[in-house]
N, C-alpha and C positions, 0 to 999 in steps of 0.2 A: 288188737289192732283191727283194724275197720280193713275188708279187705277191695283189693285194686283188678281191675280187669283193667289189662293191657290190651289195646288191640292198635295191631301194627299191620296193614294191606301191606302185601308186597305184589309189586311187579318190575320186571326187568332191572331189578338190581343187587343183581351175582356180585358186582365188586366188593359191596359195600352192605351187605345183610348178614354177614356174619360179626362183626363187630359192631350192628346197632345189636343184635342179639346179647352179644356179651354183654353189653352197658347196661342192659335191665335183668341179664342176670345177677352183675353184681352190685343189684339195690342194697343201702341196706334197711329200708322195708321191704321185708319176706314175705309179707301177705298177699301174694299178688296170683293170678290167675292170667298166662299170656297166650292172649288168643292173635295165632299169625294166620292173616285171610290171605288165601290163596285167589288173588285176581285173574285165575288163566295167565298167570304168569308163560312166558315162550321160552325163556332160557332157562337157568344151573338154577337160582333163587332159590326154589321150593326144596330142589335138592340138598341144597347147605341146608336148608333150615330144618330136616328131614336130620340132619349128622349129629344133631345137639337133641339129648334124651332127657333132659330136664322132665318131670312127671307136673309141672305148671304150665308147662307149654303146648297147645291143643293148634293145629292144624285145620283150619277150615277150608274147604274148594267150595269155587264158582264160578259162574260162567261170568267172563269177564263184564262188571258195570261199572269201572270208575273208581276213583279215591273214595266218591260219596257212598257210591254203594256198598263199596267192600269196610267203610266205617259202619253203616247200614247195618251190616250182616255179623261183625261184631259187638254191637250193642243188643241185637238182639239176641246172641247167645251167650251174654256175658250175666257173672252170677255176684259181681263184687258190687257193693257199697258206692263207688266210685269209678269212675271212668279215665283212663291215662290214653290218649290220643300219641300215637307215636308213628310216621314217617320211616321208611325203610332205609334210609342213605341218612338219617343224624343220627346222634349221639346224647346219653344222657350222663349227668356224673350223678357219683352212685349215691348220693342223697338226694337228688331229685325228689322221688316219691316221698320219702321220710319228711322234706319240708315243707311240699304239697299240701299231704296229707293233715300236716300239724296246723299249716294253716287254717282250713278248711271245718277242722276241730273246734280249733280254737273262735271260727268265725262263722255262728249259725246263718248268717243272711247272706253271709256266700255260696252263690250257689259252682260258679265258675271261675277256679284261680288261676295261675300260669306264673311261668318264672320270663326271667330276661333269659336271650340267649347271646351265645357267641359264637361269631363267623368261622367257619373253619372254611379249607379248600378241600379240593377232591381230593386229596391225598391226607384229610386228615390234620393240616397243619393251620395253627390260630392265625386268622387272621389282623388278630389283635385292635375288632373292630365289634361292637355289640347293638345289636339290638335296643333300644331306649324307651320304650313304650311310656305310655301315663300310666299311674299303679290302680289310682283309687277315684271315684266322680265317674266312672264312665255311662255314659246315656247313651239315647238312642241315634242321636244328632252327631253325638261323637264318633261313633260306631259308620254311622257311613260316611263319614270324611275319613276314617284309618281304621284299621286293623290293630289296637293296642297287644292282640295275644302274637301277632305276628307271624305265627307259623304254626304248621298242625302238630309238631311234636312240644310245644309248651304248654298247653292247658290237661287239666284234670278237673273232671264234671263228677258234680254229682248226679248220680242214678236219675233221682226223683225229678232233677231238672230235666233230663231227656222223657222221662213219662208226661211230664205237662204238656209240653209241646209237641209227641206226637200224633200225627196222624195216618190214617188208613189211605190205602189206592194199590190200584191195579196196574202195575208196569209191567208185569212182565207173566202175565195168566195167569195171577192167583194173588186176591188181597194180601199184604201186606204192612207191617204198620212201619212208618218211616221216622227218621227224625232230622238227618241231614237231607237237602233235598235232591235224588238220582238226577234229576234232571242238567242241575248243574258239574256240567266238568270243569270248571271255575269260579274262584270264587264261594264254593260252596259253604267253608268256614263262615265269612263275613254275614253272610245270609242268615245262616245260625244264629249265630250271636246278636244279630239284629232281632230275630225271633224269640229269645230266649226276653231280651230288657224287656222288649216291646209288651208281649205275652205273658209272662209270669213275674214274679215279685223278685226272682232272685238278683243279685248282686253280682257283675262280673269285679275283679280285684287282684292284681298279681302282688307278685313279693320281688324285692330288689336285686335277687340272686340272680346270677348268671349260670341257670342249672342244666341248659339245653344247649347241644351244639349244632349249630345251625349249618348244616353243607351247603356251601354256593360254589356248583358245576356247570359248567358251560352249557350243558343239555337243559337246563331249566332257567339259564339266562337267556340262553335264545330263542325261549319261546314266544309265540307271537305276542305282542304286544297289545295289537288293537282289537286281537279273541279277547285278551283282559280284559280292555274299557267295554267289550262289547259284551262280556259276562257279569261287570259291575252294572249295567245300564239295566240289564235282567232283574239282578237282584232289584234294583231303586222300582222297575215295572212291580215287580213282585208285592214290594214292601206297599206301596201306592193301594193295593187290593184291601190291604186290612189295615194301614194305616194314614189313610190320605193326605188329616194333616199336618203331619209330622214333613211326610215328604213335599210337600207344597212350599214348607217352610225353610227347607234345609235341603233342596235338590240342586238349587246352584252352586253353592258353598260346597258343598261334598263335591259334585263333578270339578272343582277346581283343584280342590284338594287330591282330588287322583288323579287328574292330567299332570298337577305337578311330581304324585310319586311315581307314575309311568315315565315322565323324566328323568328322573335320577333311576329309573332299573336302565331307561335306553344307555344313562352314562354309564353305568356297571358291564354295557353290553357294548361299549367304545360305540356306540352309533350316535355321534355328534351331531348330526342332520335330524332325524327323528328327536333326539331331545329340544334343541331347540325348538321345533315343529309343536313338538305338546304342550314344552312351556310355555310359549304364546297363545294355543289355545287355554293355556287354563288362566293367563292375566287377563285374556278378552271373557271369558267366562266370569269371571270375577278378579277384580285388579285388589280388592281392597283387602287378600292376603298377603301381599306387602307391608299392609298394616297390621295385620291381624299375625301374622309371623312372620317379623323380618327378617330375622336370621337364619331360618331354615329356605325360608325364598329367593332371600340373595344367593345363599349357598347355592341352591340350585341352578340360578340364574348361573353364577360364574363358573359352575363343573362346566354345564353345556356349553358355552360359549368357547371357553377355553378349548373343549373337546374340538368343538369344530373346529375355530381356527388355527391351534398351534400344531405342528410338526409332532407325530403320537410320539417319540422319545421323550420332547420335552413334557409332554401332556403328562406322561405315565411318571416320570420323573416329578414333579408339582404334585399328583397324586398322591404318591406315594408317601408324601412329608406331609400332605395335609392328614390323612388317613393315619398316618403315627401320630399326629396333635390329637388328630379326633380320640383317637383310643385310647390316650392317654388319659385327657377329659372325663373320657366315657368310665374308666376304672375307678376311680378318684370319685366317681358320683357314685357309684356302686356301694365304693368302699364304706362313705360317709353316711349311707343310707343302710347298709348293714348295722351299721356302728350304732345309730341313732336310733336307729326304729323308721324311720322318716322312709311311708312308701309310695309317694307319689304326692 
């Protein structure tokens, strides 16, 4: 078996880092090497993770740089075949890696796979809502209109793919070779992945399963909103440097496509007023994804509106029966696409 370096940054979360620990303990691919970066974590974190003696589990400290950097600092100590990016507050089910992996195997031109995940809450309990990404086709132009991997604990890279893309710099008094970029504390993921299609020959590609549990806590719903579009607007400067015409081509379409998902996190985050505020700019930015995706546009249109103007009992009530359609939907696609082969 091809083996796996984990690397899971933790900071400030005591709650919830003992039981992301247990879910890749129990993978059942055993090949695995799990590296937990100590981000100058302030509270108990490092201490639970200090209780658990597993002899695959290696402890790194540093002086606090960020999600990016603390992935940063696990690639570069990492000794496995493969890369498993994992999130300190989710959950994995314990074939995860095994069907990663087999992907991956089985699929030499991928270089970057990932699964669907499913919604949990802060306490652990299913949301009964998933993640839907596109599986298979993903380009450059797709990449910055969405995030198909979704979140940092669904993919698994291979090695080789972060050696192409690195490069060398000086951030903090001593060359270093990077691969995720320090600089961003958002956003960083998408930047990646835009680097990887854009830059090397591989293939990003996930699989139909629901293999990752995705925690949605009100501490990372309420985070600012407009740091987001103002970390995406980085990235698009960024890409612009080595890719001009890519982003010449595809910069307004993208910024519409994230005002419209900045929408729907405002509606996750009951702030009616800002949703509707972003969904207007992103129909004056480009109106012609009404056409281009009507169902998920109107969708948004109508959470927002509704948010703003109805009475929140009633709001959260319509919610909640729509979100049971949706999941239901969303399983049923899952199901069918397990069954078939069919992934994206």
């Amino acid at each position: 078996m091809n083996k796996v370096s984990v690397i899971m940054p933790v900071y400030n979360v005591e709650q919830y880092v003992a039981e992301t620990i247990r879910s890749v303990l129990a993978q059942t691919h055993t090949n695995f090497e799990f590296l937990i970066i100590d981000d100058e974590s302030p509270d108990r974190s490092v201490e639970i993770c200090h209780q658990f003696k597993d002899p695959r589990i290696r402890i790194i400290h540093q002086k606090n740089r960020g999600l990016a950097g603390a992935r940063n600092t696990g690639i570069r100590h990492a000794q496995g075949d493969y890369i498993a990016l994992l999130d300190s507050d989710d959950l994995w089910l314990p074939e995860k890696l095994e069907k990663l992996v087999d992907h991956l195997e089985r699929s030499p031109q991928v270089g970057v796979t990932f699964s669907r995940s499913a919604f949990i809450d802060e306490s652990g309990n299913p949301l009964g809502t998933y993640q839907m990404p596109k599986l298979r086709g993903i380009t450059a132009s797709y990449l910055m209109c969405r995030n198909p991997i979704g979140n940092g604990s669904a993919p698994l890279i291979r090695r080789q793919v972060f050696e192409e893309i690195k490069y060398s710099a000086n951030l903090y008094g001593d060359a270093e070779e990077f691969y995720f970029d320090d600089q961003f504390r958002q956003s960083e993921d998408i930047e990646c992945w835009i680097r990887i299609v854009l830059q090397t020959q591989w293939q990003i590609e996930g699989i139909p399963d629901a293999l990752t549990l995705y925690r949605v806590n009100s501490e990372s719903l309420s985070a600012n909103v407009m740091k987001q579009l103002d970390s995406w607007e980085k990235v698009i400067a960024k890409t612009r440097t080595y890719a001009p015409q890519v982003v010449d081509q595809w910069e307004s379409t993208a910024r519409a496509y994230q005002l419209r998902y900045l929408a729907r996190r405002c509606v996750r985050m009951q702030n009616g007023t800002l949703a509707v505020k972003l969904f207007h700019r992103s129909l004056l930015t480009r109106w012609q994804i009404l056409i281009e995706e009507p169902r998920k546009t109107l969708i948004t249109l109508a959470a927002a509106y509704l948010l703003w103007l109805l009475p929140k009992p009633l709001y959260r009530w319509s919610e909640t029966i729509a979100l049971k359609i949706s999941g239901a939907s969303q399983k049923r696609q899952i199901l069918q696409e397990q069954v078939s082969g069919v992934s994206g």
